[in-house]
Structures are given as structure tokens and as C-alpha cells.
C-alpha positions in Angstrom: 127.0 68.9 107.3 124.7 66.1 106.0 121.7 66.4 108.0 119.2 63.2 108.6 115.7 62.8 107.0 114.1 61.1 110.3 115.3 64.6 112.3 114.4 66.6 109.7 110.9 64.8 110.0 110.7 65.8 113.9 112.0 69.3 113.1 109.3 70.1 110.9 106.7 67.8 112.9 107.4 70.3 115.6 107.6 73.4 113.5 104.3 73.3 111.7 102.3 72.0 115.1 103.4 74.7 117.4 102.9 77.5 114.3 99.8 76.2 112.9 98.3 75.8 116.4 99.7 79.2 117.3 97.4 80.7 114.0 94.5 78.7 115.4 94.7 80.2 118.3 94.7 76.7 120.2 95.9 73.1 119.8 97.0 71.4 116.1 95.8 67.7 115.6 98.1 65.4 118.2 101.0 64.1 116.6 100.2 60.3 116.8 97.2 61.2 114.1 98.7 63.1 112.0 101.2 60.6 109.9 104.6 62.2 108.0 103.2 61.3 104.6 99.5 63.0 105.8 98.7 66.1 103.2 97.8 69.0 105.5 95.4 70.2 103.6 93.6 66.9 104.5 92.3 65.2 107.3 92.9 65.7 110.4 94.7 69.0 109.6 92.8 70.7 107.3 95.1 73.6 106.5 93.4 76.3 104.3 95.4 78.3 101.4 96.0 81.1 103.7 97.6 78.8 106.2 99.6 76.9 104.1 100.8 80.2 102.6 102.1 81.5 105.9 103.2 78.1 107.3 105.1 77.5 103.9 107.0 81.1 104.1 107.6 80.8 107.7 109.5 77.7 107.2 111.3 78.9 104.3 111.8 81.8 106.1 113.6 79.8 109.1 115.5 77.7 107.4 116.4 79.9 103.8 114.8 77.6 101.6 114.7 80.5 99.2 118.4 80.5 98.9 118.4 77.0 96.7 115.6 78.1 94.5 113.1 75.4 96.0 110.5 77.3 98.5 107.9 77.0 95.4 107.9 73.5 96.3 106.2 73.7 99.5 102.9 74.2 98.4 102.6 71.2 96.1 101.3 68.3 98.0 102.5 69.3 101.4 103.3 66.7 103.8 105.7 66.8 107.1 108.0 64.3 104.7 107.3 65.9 101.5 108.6 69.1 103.3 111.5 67.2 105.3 112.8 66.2 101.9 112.8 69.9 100.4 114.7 70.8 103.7 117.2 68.1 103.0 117.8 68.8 99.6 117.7 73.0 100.4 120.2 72.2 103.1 123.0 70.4 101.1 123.1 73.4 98.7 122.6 76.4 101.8 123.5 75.8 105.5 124.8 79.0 106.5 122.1 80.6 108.6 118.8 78.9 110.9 115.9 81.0 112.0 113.8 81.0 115.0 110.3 83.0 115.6 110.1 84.4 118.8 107.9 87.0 120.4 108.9 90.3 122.3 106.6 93.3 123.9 104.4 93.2 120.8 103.6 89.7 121.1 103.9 88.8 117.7 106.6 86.4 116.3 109.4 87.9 114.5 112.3 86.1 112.7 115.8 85.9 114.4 118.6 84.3 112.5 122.0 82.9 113.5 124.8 81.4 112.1 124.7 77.5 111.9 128.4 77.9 112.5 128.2 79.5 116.1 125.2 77.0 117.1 127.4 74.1 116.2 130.5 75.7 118.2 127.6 76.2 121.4 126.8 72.5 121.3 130.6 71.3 121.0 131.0 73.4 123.8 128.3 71.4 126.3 129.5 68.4 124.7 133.1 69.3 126.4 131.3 70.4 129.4 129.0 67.7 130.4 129.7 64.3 131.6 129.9 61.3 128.9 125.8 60.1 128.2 124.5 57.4 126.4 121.4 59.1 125.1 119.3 62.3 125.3 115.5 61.9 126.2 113.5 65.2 124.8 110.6 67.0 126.6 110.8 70.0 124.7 110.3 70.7 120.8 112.9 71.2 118.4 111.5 74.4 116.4 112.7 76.5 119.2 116.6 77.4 119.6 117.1 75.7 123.2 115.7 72.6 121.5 116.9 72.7 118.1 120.1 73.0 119.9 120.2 70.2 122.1 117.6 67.9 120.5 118.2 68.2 116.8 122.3 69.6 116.7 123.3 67.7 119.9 122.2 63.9 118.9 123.1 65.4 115.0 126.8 66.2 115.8 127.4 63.4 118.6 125.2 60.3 116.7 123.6 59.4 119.7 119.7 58.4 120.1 117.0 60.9 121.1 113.5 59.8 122.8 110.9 62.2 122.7 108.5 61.4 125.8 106.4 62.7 127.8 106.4 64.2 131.4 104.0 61.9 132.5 104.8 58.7 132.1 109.2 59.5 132.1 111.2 56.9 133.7 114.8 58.0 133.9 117.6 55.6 133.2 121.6 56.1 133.9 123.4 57.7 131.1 120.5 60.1 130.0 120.7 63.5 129.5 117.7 65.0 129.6 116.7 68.3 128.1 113.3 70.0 130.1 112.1 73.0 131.1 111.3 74.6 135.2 107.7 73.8 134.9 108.1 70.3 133.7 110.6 69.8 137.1 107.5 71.5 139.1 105.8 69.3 138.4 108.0 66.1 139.4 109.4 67.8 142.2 105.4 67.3 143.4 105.5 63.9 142.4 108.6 63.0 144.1 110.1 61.6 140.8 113.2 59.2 141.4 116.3 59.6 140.0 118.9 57.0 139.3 122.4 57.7 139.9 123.8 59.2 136.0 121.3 61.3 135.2 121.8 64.5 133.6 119.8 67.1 132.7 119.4 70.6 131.0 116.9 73.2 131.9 116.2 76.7 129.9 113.4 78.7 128.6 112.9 80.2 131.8 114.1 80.8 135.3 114.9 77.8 137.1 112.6 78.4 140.8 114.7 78.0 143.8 112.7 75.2 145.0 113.7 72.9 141.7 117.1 74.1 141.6 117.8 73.0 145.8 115.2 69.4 145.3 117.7 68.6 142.5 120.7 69.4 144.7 119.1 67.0 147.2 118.8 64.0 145.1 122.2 63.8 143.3 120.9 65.2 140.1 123.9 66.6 138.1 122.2 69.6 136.4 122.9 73.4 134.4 120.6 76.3 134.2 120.9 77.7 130.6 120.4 81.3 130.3 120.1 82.5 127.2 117.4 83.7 124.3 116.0 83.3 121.2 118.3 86.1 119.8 121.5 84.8 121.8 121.3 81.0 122.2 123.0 80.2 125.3 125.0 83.0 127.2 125.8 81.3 130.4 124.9 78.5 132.9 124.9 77.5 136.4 124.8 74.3 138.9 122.9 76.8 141.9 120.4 78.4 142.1 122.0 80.7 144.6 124.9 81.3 142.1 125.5 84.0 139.2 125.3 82.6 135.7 129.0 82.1 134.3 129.2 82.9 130.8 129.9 80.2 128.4 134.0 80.4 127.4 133.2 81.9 123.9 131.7 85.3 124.8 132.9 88.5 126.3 131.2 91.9 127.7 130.8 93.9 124.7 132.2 97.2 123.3 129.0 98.7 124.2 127.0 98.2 127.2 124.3 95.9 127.4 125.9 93.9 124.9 128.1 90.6 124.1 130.7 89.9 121.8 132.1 86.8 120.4 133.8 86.0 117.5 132.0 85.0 114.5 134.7 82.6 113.1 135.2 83.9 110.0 137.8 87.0 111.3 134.8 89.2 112.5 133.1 89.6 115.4 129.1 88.4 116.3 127.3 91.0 118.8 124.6 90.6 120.4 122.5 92.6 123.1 121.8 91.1 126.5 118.0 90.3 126.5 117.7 91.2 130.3 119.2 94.0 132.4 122.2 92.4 134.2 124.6 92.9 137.0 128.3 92.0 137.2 130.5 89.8 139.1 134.0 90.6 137.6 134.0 90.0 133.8 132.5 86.3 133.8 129.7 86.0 136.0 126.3 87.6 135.8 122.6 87.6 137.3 120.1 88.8 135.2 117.6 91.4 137.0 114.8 91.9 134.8 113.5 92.1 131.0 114.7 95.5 129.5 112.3 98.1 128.9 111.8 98.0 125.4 109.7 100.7 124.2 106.6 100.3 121.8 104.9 102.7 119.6 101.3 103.9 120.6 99.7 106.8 118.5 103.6 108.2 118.0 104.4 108.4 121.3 106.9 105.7 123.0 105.7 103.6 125.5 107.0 100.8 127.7 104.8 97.9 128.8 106.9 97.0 131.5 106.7 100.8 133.6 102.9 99.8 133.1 103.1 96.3 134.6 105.0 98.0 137.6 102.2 100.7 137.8 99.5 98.2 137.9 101.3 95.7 140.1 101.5 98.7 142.7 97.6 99.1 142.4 95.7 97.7 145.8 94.0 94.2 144.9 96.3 93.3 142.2 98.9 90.6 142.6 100.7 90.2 139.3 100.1 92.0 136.4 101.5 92.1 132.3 101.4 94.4 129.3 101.6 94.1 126.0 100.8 96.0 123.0 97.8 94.6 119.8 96.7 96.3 117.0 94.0 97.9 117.3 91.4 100.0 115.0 93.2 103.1 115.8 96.4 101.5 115.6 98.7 99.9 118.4 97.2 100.1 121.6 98.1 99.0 125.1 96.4 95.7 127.2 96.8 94.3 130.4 96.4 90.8 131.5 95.8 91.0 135.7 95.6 88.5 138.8 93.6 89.5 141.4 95.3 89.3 145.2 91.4 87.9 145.5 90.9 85.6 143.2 86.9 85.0 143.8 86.4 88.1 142.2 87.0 86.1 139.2 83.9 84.1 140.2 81.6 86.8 140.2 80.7 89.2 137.4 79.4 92.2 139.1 82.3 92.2 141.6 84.8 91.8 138.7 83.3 94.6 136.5 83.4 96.8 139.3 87.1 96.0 140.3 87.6 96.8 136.7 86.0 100.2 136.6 88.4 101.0 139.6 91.4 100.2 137.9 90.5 102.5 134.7 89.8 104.8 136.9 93.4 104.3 138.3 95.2 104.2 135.0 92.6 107.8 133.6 93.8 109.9 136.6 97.9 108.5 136.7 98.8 107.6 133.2 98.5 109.7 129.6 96.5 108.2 127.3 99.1 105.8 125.1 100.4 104.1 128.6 96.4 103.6 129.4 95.6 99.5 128.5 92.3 99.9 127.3 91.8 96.1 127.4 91.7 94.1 130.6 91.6 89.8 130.9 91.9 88.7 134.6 92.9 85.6 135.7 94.1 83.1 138.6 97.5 82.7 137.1 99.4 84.2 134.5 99.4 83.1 130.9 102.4 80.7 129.9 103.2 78.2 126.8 103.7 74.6 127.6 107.8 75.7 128.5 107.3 78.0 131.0 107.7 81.1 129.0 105.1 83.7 129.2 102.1 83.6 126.8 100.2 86.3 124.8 96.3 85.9 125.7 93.6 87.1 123.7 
């Protein structure tokens, strides 16, 4: 496949934002000053040697640069299009594999690779699924696999435009498709956004909230729920909230349960394991039921953040809670991010500190000491990323 310089330009425009702001622990310069021809290193970027270092294998990493001999290249002179241009070139001599960084219990980004073969057979699919459109308008980045997929394969494989814009000031017109996330719809369900007749649109990332999924019902807006993950791409979508997720025609129940199969188009067969725990509905349909309890190491013992969650959420005063593991100076350790059910305890220190002290006490008398957080960050809300998805905090 020959792949195009200006979306390889917004590919790693989106890549090296979201990671190097993700380092920073905050924001990267906006996009509109920071040029394609801008050296990092420079103003208004100013990447350091460490950072480059890590951006530059990351995004080797992602897309095997190191396959056609060329990742040494990075780190001379690096610019969005100097980098866009080693991507080209890598990808006309290696295109067999793309990665995505994703984050599970530990919080930390790990690389998952899939086969560019099966991502281009997903998007042929929606492109037999969905109604004809004359152009796809983009709220959602590219570096990610729900957006690489449908904003960097989708106008790549059918030659239609893409608009990037944002959720502010979006107009839709008839014959877009447009590719969001739930809490961009929140947030024009609130504004009472209007729809022309046409419209399209995709929604992943995260669950869909009843009260998007019935407002879109109501005003003629011909949309699917994706479910999927970084480690799966899509599995299955839906028109209703109210219905099960029907799996996309290429995948089957696996051998082994918990897991999907499909085949991998070269004679074999792909498998993957479902990221949540799922009921049935014959061998088609599916509603997921929660993230699997994946267990984490803490001082050699296994421990799983999400029996903690459920622990603390069953605590009086606490509304929501989540878990994750860091690495501490004695190794992996556990912490806990909690809202209050009364959120002006968050307003005042004394009565925080001592809400605190009773939830350590809580966790010292119930749990053993490896399922014990021994950090706590309290909050009105819990911590999400611009698309919905749950956030690590520090």
C-alpha cells in the first residue's frame, strides 16, 4: 500500500503530542504552533535528549522502523515531516505489522501489535456496512487504534477527505461520517446540537451512556457503538443502547474461553482474548460485564486492583473508587484514586485527612498488606483522557 505524506504528517502530529505530553505529565505545545518542519528540540517544543530518545524508539517501535534499517535517522534533525518522510520511506520496504501503546492495571503503556492486513480487512468491513458518505470529519487522534483506523486507514483506503475539528465549534453537514467519542456526544447532547438529515457517526473508546445512545435515536442520527480494544480493534457494534454488541462477521468464540478467533489470512488463525468479562446471546451477540481481573505483582504475591476498587467502593462515604498499581521504593505497590459520596470534604483539609485515616484503617484491619493502597488522591470525578477512557493520576 502506498501511504500519503500529508497523513503520515497528522499520524505522527498526533503520535508525538499525545506521548510527549504524556512524559510531561500535562499538555504538548498546541498544534497550530508547532509547524511540520519545526525541530523539536527547538522552540516551542523543546524536547531534551532523553525525550527524543524515548519518543524516537516509541515510534519506531509502533510502526517497525527498525525493520528497513532507518530508525537511526530519527534523531537527526527531527521534525514531524522529517519523521513523516522516514515513515514513508520505512513503510514501502515494511508494512506488515502497526503498534499501538496502551495502558492496562499497571498504568503504564505497553506496545500491542497487529497485522496491517486484518486492520485493512476491519475497515473494508465498515466500509460494506455503513451507508455511502462524502467525507469523514475527525474528533479523535490518529495514534490510537479506533482512530488510526477510521481516520488514517478509512479516508487511506476509500480516497475520501478527512477534517480534523473541534467539538466546539462542529457544524455537521449531510454526507459526513463522523468519528467521536461518548464524552464529546455528552457534551452536545447538553447543547442540543442539530443534526442534518445524512449524518453518520462512529463512537468507541468507551461505553456509549444510555442517555447519548436514546438522544441520538431521537434525532434521526444513524449511528454504531464500536466495542473493541487496543489489543483487539473492533469486536462488535450496535445501533442501541439497549441491545447486545453483535460481533463483526470475521470473528468467532474461541477455542478457549474468554477468547476470539479469526482467521489471520495467511492459512492460520489470529486469537485474541476478550478484554472484558462477557455474557452470551447464542454465538453472535455479546454484552460485556466488566474489565477482567487481571492480577498484578506486589512484593511476590498476586493482587487484583479491581477486588480492591470493589472493596473500597463498599466502604461508607465513598462513591466511586479505582486502583492501580506504581512503582514504588520497595517495588510495586498498590494506590487508590477515591470520590467522596460528600464531596466538600474535598474542600476542607482537616475533614479530608481524617476521612483518610478512616479508610486506612479500613483497608489495615480487612485487607493483607500487598492489596493495602498506601497512596490515596480524592477527587470530585474520576480521572479520564480527553476520549473518555480512564486516566492514570499522579
Amino acid at each position: 500500500m502506498i501511504f500519503f505524506r500529508p497523513r503520515l504528517e497528522s499520524l505522527t502530529f498526533d503520535f508525538l503530542t499525545f506521548h510527549l505530553g504524556r512524559m510531561r505529565g500535562g499538555s504538548s505545545p498546541p498544534r497550530d504552533q508547532w509547524k511540520p518542519d519545526t525541530l523539536i528540540s527547538r522552540e516551542p517544543v523543546f524536547a531534551d535528549s532523553l525525550e527524543l530518545v524515548t519518543l524516537g524508539g516509541m515510534y519506531a517501535d509502533a510502526f517497525g522502523i527498525q525493520k528497513s534499517g532507518l530508525e537511526d535517522l530519527l534523531l537527526g534533525r527531527p521534525s514531524v515531516s522529517r519523521w513523516a518522510e522516514i515513515l514513508e520511506r520505512s513503510l514501502s520496504h515494511w508494512q506488515e505489522e502497526i503498534g499501538f501503546f496502551t495502558s492496562g492495571s499497571t498504568g503504564k503503556p505497553h506496545r500491542v501489535t497487529y497485522p496491517l492486513l486484518l486492520l485493512i480487512e476491519e475497515v473494508n468491513t465498515f466500509m460494506s456496512i455503513l451507508s455511502p458518505f462524502r467525507r469523514i470529519v475527525s474528533l479523535v487522534d490518529s495514534h490510537h487504534i479506533y482512530g488510526f483506523l477510521f481516520t488514517f486507514l478509512l479516508p487511506q483506503l476509500s480516497s475520501l477527505p478527512v477534517l480534523r475539528v473541534s467539538p466546539l465549534g462542529f457544524r455537521p453537514e449531510p454526507g459526513d461520517l463522523v468519528v467521536t467519542v461518548p464524552q464529546i456526544l455528552r457534551s452536545w447532547r447538553n447543547r442540543e446540537l442539530g443534526w442534518p438529515p445524512g449524518v453518520q457517526l462512529l463512537t468507541s473508546t468507551a461505553p456509549l451512556g444510555m442517555e447519548e445512545a436514546s438522544w441520538l435515536q431521537d434525532i434521526g442520527v444513524q449511528h454504531l457503538e464500536i466495542y473493541g480494544s487496543s489489543e483487539t480493534a473492533g469486536i462488535g457494534t450496535r445501533s442501541s443502547g439497549k441491545e447486545p454488541f453483535t460481533l463483526l462477521p470475521y470473528w468467532r468464540q474461541g477455542a478457549k474461553d474468554g477468547t476470539l478467533e479469526r482467521s489471520d489470512l495467511q492459512g492460520g488463525l489470529f486469537v485474541r482474548e476478550l478484554p472484558d468479562e462477557v455474557s452470551w446471546e447464542g454465538d453472535r451477540k455479546l454484552i460485556p460485564e466488566g474489565r477482567k481481573d487481571q492480577a498484578v505483582q506486589v512484593g511476590g504475591h498476586n493482587v487484583y486492583p479491581q477486588e480492591i476498587r470493589r472493596f473500597l467502593e463498599n466502604l461508607s462515604g465513598v462513591k466511586a473508587a479505582r486502583v492501580r498499581v506504581f512503582d514504588g521504593p520497595q517495588g510495586p505497590r498498590l494506590k487508590a484514586f477515591l470520590v467522596p459520596q460528600d464531596l466538600v470534604l474535598l474542600q476542607n483539609a482537616t475533614s479530608l485527612e481524617a476521612f483518610e485515616q478512616s479508610i486506612r484503617t479500613e483497608c489495615g484491619n480487612h485487607l493483607s498488606s500487598p492489596q493495602r493502597p498506601v497512596r490515596f488522591t480524592f477527587g470530585s470525578t474520576i480521572p479520564t483522557t480527553d476520549l473518555g477512557k480512564e486516566a492514570d493520576w499522579n
